[in-house]
Phi, psi and omega in degrees: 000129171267124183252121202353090165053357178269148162291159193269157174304163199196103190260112185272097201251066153211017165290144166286335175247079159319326185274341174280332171315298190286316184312342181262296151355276203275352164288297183302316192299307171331265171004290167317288199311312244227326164272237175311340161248091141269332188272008173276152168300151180277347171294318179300324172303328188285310198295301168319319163309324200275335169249016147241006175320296200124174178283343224241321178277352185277340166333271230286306182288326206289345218252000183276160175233055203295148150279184181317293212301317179300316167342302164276017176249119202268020173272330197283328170321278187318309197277350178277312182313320159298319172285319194296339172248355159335293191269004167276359150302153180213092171309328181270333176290324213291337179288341183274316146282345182289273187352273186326308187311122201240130147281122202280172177290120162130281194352149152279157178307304198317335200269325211270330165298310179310308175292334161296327192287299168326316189287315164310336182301328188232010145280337143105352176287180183274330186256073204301325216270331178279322190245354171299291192318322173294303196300330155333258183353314194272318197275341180292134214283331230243090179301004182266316180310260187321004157258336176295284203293002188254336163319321193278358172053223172302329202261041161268139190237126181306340172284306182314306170326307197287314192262031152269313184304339215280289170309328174286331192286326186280008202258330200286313173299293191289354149320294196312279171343284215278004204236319144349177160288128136324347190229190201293097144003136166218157214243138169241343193268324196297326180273134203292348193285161161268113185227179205238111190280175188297310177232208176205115185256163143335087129022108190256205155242182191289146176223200214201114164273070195259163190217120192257148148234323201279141140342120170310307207276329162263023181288128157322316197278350164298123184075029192200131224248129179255145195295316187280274178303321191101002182261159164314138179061026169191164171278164191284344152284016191201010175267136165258028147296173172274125162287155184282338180220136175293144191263135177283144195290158182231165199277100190200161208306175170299312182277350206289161173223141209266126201273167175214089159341025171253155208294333185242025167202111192245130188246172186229159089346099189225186184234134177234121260204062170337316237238330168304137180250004166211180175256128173268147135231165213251114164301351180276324185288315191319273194316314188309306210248326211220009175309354170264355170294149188267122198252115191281161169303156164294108191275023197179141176267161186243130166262146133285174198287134181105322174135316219292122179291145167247151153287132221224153159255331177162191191247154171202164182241154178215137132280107187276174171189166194198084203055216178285036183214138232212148182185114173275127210247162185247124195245133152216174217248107155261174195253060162208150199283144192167168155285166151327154165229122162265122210274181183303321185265000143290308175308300155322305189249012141289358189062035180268359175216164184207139194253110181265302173183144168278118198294295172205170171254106179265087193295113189292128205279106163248149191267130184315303192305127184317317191293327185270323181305311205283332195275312200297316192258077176302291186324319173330337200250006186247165167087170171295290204064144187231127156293152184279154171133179167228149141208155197236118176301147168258100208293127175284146146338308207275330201300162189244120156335142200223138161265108160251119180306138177301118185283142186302123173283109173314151206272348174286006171266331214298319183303323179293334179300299157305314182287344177278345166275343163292302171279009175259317177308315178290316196260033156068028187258307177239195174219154154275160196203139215231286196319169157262155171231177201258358183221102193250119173273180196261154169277138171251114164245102202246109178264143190282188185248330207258287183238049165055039150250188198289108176245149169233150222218169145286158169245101207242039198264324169294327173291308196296331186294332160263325171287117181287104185304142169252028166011073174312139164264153219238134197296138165302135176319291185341288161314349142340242153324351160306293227254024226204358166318312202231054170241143190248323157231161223223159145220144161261081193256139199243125186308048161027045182343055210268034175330304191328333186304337177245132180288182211234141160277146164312318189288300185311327199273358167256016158254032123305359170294118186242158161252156187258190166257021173227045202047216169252151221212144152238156199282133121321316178278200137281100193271169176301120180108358173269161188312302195261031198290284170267039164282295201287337148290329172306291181338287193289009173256338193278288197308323181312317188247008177292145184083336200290156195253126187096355205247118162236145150228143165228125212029260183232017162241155188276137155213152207243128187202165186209167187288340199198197200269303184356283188290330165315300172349268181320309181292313178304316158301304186299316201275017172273316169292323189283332161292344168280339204241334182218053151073007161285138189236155180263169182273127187276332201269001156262019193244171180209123191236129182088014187282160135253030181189141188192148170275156167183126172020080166037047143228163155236186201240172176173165174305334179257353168119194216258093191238134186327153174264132173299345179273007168300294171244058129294320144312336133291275252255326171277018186307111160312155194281151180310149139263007165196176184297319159271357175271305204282353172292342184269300179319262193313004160274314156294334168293297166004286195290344180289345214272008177273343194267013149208138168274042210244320210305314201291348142333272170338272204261055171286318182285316175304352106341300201263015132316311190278332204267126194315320177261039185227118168298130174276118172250109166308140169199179193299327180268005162276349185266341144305356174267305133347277180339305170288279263264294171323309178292357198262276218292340188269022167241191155305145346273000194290335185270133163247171170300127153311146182215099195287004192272311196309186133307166180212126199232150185229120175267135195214161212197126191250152117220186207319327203234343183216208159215152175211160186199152170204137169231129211254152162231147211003107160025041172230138180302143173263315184209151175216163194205141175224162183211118174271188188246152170276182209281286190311326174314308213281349176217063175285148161299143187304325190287319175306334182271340180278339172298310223294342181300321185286321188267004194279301181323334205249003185259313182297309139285037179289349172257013170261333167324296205294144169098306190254180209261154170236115158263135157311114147272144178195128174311343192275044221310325156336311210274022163234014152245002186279314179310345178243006176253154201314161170266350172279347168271352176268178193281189185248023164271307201293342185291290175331313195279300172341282198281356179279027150276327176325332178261012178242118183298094172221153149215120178264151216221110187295085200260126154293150183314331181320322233249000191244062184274330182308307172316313209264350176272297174349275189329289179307326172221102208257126165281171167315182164163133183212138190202138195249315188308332207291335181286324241318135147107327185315267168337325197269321156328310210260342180237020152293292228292351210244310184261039172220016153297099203277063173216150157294150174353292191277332187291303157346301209269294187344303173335279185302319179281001175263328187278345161249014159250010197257133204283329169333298185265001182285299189310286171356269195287349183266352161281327171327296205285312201306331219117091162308158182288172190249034143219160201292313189282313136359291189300157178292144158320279187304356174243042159285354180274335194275343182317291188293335143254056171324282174326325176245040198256151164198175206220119201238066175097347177089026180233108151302137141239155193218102220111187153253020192260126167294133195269113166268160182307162180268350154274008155242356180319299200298345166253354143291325163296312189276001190284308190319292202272003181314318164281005179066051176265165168323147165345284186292322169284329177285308146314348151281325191314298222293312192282311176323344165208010164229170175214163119215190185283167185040060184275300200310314196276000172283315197294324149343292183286323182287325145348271163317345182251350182314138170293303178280027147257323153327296185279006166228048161295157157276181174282176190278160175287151177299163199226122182326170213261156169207109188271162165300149179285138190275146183279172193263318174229169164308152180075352213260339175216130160238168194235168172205163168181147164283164164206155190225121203214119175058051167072017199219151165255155184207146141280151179229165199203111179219127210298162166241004170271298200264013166077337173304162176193133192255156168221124210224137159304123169233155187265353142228190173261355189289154177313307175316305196262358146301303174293342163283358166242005145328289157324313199278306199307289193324317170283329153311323207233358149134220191222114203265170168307297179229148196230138179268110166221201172191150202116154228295299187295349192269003172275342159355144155255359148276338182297337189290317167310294191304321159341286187306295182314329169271324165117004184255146183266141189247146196219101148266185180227173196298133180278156182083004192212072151327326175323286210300351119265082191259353175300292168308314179311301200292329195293317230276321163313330159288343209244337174300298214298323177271346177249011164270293210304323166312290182317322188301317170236025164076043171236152164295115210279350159298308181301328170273354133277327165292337182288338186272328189324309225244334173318072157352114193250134164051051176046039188236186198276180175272163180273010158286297152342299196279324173255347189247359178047058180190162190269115163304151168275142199210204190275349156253165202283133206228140175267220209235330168275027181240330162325335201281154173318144190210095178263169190268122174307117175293347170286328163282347159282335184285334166327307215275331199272330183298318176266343169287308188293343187290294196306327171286307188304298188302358175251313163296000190249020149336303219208075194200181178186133195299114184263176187268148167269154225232124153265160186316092154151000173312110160296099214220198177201133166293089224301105192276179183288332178278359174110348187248159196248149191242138178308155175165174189216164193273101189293264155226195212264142180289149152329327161265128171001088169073059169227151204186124165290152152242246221120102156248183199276025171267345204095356200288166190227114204238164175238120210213166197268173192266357161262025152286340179283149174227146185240148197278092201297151175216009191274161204257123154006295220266344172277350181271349176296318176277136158263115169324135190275333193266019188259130164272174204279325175274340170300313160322293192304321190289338189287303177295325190292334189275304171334311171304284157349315195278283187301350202259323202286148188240140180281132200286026154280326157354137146212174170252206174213147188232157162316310171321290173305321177296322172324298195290323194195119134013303225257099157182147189212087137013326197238000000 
């Protein structure tokens, strides 16, 4: 039965493994249901279940008694079917079967791991994994796999098994391979003409091709009775009995072979094909008989007979038989209408042919010539290419993950930006990553020059610092050249610097994850610039050409030689097949094919033997003679330093001397220029130049100046080689810093084959260039980001040395030769002037830049010291750029635009309308200062942006309000009574005062019939007269501002202390209390009780883990309605020291929970301009009169005139210093000195005393007791 055009699930109840039968069974019905009927209803789901059961499950269904509701639920379905088969397992059959399983002749391993796992499922041990792995061991087909794997003793593992097995099957297939034909395979039989093979086989009868594929527990033919014997598990086309009665013969070509469609023994019609060097099948017979064989990529391309290319699909293995004779054979499947083809060595070795003898041979004339070699293996020179394998960085342990936020892209890249990842993505170089990973690296984005597109790169210095480089070694020239006695021609073929050519392990390839503005991506490949990238391509390039004859590499160039062209020849082929064969592709604009002379790694090679390369001393021998007196004192500071190593030099430039002497005109003539001469010809030989000694240390000294670069590399302090570069027009007027890297990196490319792999130290005169290396890569400028990252594969460290002591570099620099490396820019220049065409202003807002920046006197100094060179101490430097000092480094001149950075430094005559630019939406202080440091820069931008912020009107007056300010609790009083608080409240429409001790927490509450000064002070009067007259009394409101209250004050005797209006904190004892006293007369009313009785009753409470606060002031209990005996009545007093402990850890415990999250304001002096929280939300102008009687209290002054008291944090204080006065710096101040001068200040004004606390809700809960203002 067929379901839109798919076959239907089929439940096979004649399997010996029922339950894996239904488990497979009810896995497809899934499938269905969820694919092609997902839009059926589920009783239509049932019924369809019900017509792929089989007769034997509708048996089964028929014996249930379902109701309606069960009926349509197609779960009751799943669970009845289960229990019915559920208990038809037999854990002792299933073991006996597990056991009985033999790897058959032929099996792939892969079928043979499947069926044990299967099998293992219903036996039922406790350890699977454990007993799967013995029977590998036992059951296994291969007597080698079982010596490997019984070699591993104990620390064998069932994952270990699996890739030991794995690995043997797959080393036997690619054996197979390689032990072939080298050249295209071609099929002769797919094409109909007929030709006369090399040799004459025999003639055969007719034979029979069988092919197992199918799973023993899922062959059809399981349980199904053959027509012919009469036996079990197979059809009557595939029983190997004998017929009883003879069949009349059919008629059919010599090679045909006859199909027989059944599932585990498949026969084909096939051709078998002397002349073929591998065997086809036709993709339509593939897919028709063998679509679940697993189809490998194609490793080779195939011709037909005649030249005509086939299109391949992949590769497969079928096990074939022949009579007795049986062979699993490799197919491969192509897309042309034909029969099978068995090729010469498949015919052999089923015996379907036989070699009676060879007649003759006709040797073909192949052609040689380097040009038909290089045309025939084109592909070599295209593509990516993949080596077999993974590789997995080896991680330190210890090391710490490093996140990095996606660095800003300018928005004309971000659309190119998607698309190279979007075409990095299609060809399998990244993924997108979803999951988390512990390691997110920086995005590096490099515009290529010629065609603007896009590379994207790692910032891999932090990865690099855990991966532990395995420093593959890489074979010595010597070893080399041993072998090169009696070679006459050479090619030099250059390695493609294809990481991408290598995959990544899963586990390696999430710590390559970098982020976009488009989220996050990890390398599939070996992306560029980690350490150990060409450790791990040398190995596979080294391993590419071993055993091959003619054939070396050292690091990634090839070289290929021979005794005579022949034999070049030849060799040149086989190593083009073998880089054709394990996935390497080469560089075409490097190779040199076919010479009798070649350069390779600062030797050169030829038919008379082996000799330096000149180009080691070239840079000395084409040196021009000095034109002056000071050129020839730098030549002669490099003999000097040369001359120990002959005592001849100092001879030599004895007339070059007397040159140097004050009273000697410099007259260039024939005997200083023979003298020149000689001095060159001393130092590029023996002994001064010696041989690399790949045993030695190795140190490269190096030099920038205004026109050239130089490097030289010494071993104990003698030359190996030496080299210069003059600078082009656009080079010179790169920044002095840029020009002393670019000197490193000119150096480590120009010796890059004695460099690569050991560690070096760089000498330079150039003391910077030993923090630009440890600093982020997104924070240097973007020529030095370029050099960074090509240095990232050279192990150096550089080391600040004076020009004195570097002289060889430094006469280089000076007298510099030609030198052309297209590599040595590439990418530079191109980098540096995206940067330019990705500034987001118009044209003319541009030329505004550049022309306020060559008028600015500032950056005009800036920059011509920038290209000179900086001084090498702060005092030193011009006065007027001294603030640029701490960012010397990253300053650099673009175009006639400074930068620092990728940030535009601006003139200073454009600052004030950038600042208004900045602030243009009115955002906040910080935000408007992140804008500003994301794409601009000068000195002190933040504090200006500070002031300007501040003087905004309209930001001001719609500011938020100030952060809460530590808490500063009250001082615990010394006796009861002695400071009390008062306040009003209005509760059901009456008003009350409340009056509450601040030692014992009592409060009295008296009813009033207004609120006026006269009747506070009369029930004022009454408390006092029960409980005495206290020292101070705190309150706040209207009426207590009174001038009689103020009389009664005085007449009584007490200090009256008010507090800031609008800032309740500042009496928060009364406050809290006045919520208590709320609290007892609603519950009262609620439950229609006397609201005295729920005071006396708080009267009596024990408060904050002390005695009540009856107790605490009366040193006694009150009687109330319950029942007390008489001695608990008596007076008792409470000791003061324990109460101030215990009340003293409760306010610590509050301050530490409010000075969370709180800040300090500065105190404000009398005549301060500041502005105030007004009652409508907004702050308003106004000035500072003095300071109040109480804490963080302030008169004020508004510009109406009224004069309010208001607490400092309603107050803001008002910036007034002016824009134009912050553009100058005192010169003679440095820029950290500044900062450190405002920091102490801040500091000053900033400090809290450690009583300080804050306050929470919480804290008001535990105590009372804080006060604020």
């Amino acid at each position: 039965m067929e379901t839109y055009g798919i076959q239907a699930p089929r439940m096979d109840w004649t399997s010996a493994n029922l339950p894996e039968a239904w488990r497979r069974f009810k896995q497809q019905a899934e499938l269905m249901f969820s694919g092609p009927l997902r839009e059926k209803r589920e009783p239509e789901k049932c019924s369809y279940l019900l017509l792929w059961i089989g007769e034997k499950g509708l048996d089964i269904y028929n014996t249930w008694s379902l109701s309606e509701e069960e009926a349509k639920k197609l779960q009751t379905y799943y669970d009845k079917y289960a229990a019915y088969i559920t208990p038809k397992s037999n854990p002792i059959y299933a073991r006996y079967r597990f056991h009985e399983k033999m790897q058959a002749d032929g099996e792939t391993f892969e079928h043979f791991i499947t069926e044990l796992k299967l099998l293992v499922k219903d036996c039922g041990y406790p350890n699977s994994d454990e007993m799967v792995r013995d029977l590998i061991v036992f059951a296994t087909n291969s007597p080698r796999i079982r010596e490997k794997l019984l070699s591993q003793g104990a620390e064998l593992t069932l994952d270990k098994a699996i890739d030991i097995a794995r690995s043997h099957e797959l080393a036997q297939i690619q054996l197979k391979e390689m032990t072939g034909s080298k050249d295209a395979p071609k099929i002769d039989a797919v094409n109909a003409t007929k030709r006369q093979n090399a040799h004459r086989y025999t003639k055969t009868k007719d034979h029979k091709l069988v092919h197992r594929e199918c799973d023993r527990d899922a062959c059809p033919a399981r349980g199904k009775q053959c027509m012919k014997c009469k036996k079990y598990n197979h059809f009557a086309k595939a029983c190997k009995t004998k017929n009883t009665a003879p069949t009349k013969p059919q008629r059919r070509p010599v090679h045909a072979l006859v199909q027989n469609n059944e599932e585990e023994h498949k026969q084909s019609g096939s051709k078998k094909d002397s002349g073929a060097e591998i065997n086809a099948i036709p993709n339509n017979t593939f897919n028709a008989l063998f679509k679940r064989v697993p189809v490998a990529p194609p490793a080779q391309s195939i011709t037909a007979y005649g030249g005509n290319p086939l299109e391949v699909r992949g590769t497969c293995m079928l096990e074939c038989e022949h009579d007795d004779r049986s062979a699993l054979l490799e197919f491969h499947i192509v897309k042309a209408k034909a029969p099978p083809i068995l090729g010469l060595s498949a015919s052999l070795d089923l015996n379907l042919i036989k070699l009676v003898m060879g007649v003759s041979k006709e040797q073909t004339k192949i052609d040689n010539n380097p040009k038909t070699i290089l045309k025939e293996y084109a592909d070599v020179f295209q593509g990516i290419g993949e080596f077999a394998g993974e590789c997995t960085f080896r991680v330190n342990p210890h090391a710490t993950p490093v996140v990095y936020p996606p660095r800003r892209v300018p928005i004309a890249l971000r659309a190119r930006l998607k698309e190279e990842l979007d075409r990095m993505e299609d060809n399998n170089i990244i993924v997108k990553v979803t999951e988390p990973t512990e390691w997110v690296n920086a995005l590096v984005v490099v515009e290529k020059p010629k065609s603007q597109k896009l590379r994207v790169c790692l910032d891999p210095r932090d990865l690099n610092k855990a991966i532990q480089r395995p420093h593959y070694p890489l074979p010595t020239l010597e070893e080399v050249t041993t072998k090169l006695t009696e070679a006459r021609y050479f090619s030099v073929l250059d390695a493609r610097s294809g990481y991408w050519a290598i995959k990544l392990s899963t586990e390696s390839s999430m710590l390559t994850t970098f982020n976009t503005p488009f989220g996050r991506y990890r390398f599939l490949r070996l992306p560029f610039g980690i350490n150990s990238a060409q450790d791990e391509f040398q190995r596979r390039v080294n391993e590419t050409y071993e055993g091959l004859k003619g054939v070396a590499a050292i690091v990634d160039d090839i070289l290929v030689y021979g005794r005579d062209k022949e034999e070049h020849d030849t060799n040149l082929r086989a190593m083009l097949q073998r880089t054709r064969e394990r996935g390497l592709k080469l560089n075409p604009d490097k190779c040199r094919v076919g010479v009798q002379e070649v350069s390779y790694f600062g030797h050169r090679l030829s038919g008379e033997g082996i000799s330096p390369d000149p180009q080691k001393v070239k840079a000395i021998q084409e040196m021009q003679p000095p034109q002056s007196k000071p050129e020839l004192e730098t030549i002669l500071g490099m003999v000097n330093y040369l001359a120990r190593f002959t005592p001849h030099l100092s001879e030599v430039n004895a007339p070059l001397r007397q040159l140097l002497k004050q009273d000697c005109k410099f007259i260039w003539d024939a005997v200083h220029d023979r003298a020149f001469k000689q001095i060159k010809e001393l130092i590029t030989n023996h002994p001064v130049l010696t041989y690399f000694d790949p045993q030695m240390d190795l140190t490269l000294q190096v030099d920038a100046s205004k026109s050239g670069l130089g490097a030289v590399l010494l071993q104990q302090d003698k030359p190996v080689a030496y080299a210069s570069k003059s600078l082009n027009s656009t080079e010179q007027n790169y920044a002095q810093i840029e020009k002393e890297l670019y000197a490193v990196l000119f150096g480590c490319k120009r010796f890059h084959e004695y460099m690569y792999g050991r560690k070096v130290t760089v000498e330079s005169d150039h003391k910077p260039l030993e923090a630009i290396l440890k600093k982020p890569l997104a924070s240097a400028p973007p020529r030095l980001q370029r050099m960074i990252l090509q240095l990232q594969k050279y192990d150096i460290h550089i080391l600040h040395k004076p020009g004195k002591q570097i002289p060889v570099a430094d006469t280089l620099s000076r007298k510099s030769i030609e030198y052309h490396d297209d590599s040595l820019s590439e990418g530079m220049d191109a980098q540096v002037h995206t940067l330019i065409a990705n500034i987001q202003v118009s044209d003319n807002k541009l030329k505004k830049i550049i022309a306020a920046t060559a008028q600015d006197t500032q950056l005009t100094t800036l920059n011509q010291v920038t290209k000179t060179g900086w001084p090498d101490t702060y005092k030193q430097c011009p006065p007027l750029i001294r603030e640029y000092w701490n960012h010397r480094c990253d300053i650099s001149e673009i175009d006639g635009i400074m930068f620092k950075g990728e940030k535009i430094i601006v003139p200073q005559s454009l600052r004030k309308d950038m600042l208004d630019r900045i602030h243009t939406g009115h955002m906040g202080m910080e935000k408007c200062k992140h804008r500003a440091r994301d794409l601009l820069f000068w000195p002190r931008m933040g504090q200006q942006i500070e002031t300007m912020v501040g003087q905004c009107s309209i930001c001001q007056e719609r500011r938020n309000a100030n952060t809460k300010e530590p808490l500063l609790s009250h001082t615990i009083p010394a006796r009861p009574w002695q400071v009390v608080g008062t306040d009003l409240f209005t509760w059901n429409e009456q008003n009350y005062i409340i009056i509450v001790d601040y030692y014992s927490r009592y409060f009295e509450m008296e009813r009033l019939n207004s609120c006026t000064a006269s009747a506070v002070i009369t029930k004022l009067k009454a408390v006092f007269a029960r409980h005495g007259i206290p020292e101070r009394v705190s309150d706040n409101g209207p009426c207590y501002s009174a001038e009689e209250f103020h009389r009664f004050a005085v007449e009584w005797d007490f200090k009256h202390c008010t507090t800031s209006p609008r800032y309740p904190q500042s009496n928060g004892l009364a406050e809290k209390t006045v919520q208590t006293a709320k609290r007892i007369l609603g519950k009262a009313r609620a439950d229609d009780k006397d609201y005295y009785l729920g005071l006396l009753e708080y009267r009596n409470t024990p408060v904050d883990n002390l005695k009540s606060p009856a107790q605490l002031l009366m040193s006694r209990r009150l009687r109330s309605i319950l029942p007390i005996t008489a001695a608990r009545l008596q007076p008792q007093v409470t000791p003061q020291h324990v109460l101030w402990n215990r009340r003293g850890a409760c306010q610590y415990r509050q301050q530490l929970y409010y000075n969370r999250s709180v800040k300090a304001l500065p105190p404000l002096a009398a005549g301060t301009h500041i502005r105030f929280h007004h009652e409508d939300g907004s702050w308003q102008p106004a000035k500072i009169i003095q300071l109040a009687n109480t804490h963080r209290s302030y008169h004020i002054q508004t510009e109406e005139g009224q004069m309010l008291r208001r607490n400092r944090r309603h107050l803001l204080h008002q910036r007034t210093t002016n824009l134009h006065h912050l553009t100058v710096l005192p010169q003679t101040c440095r820029p950290n000195q500044l900062n450190n001068h405002l920091a102490s200040q801040n500091k000053k004004n900033l400090a809290i005393p450690q009583d300080l606390a804050m306050q929470s809700s919480l804290d008001k809960y535990l105590t009372y007791n804080h006060k604020t203002d």
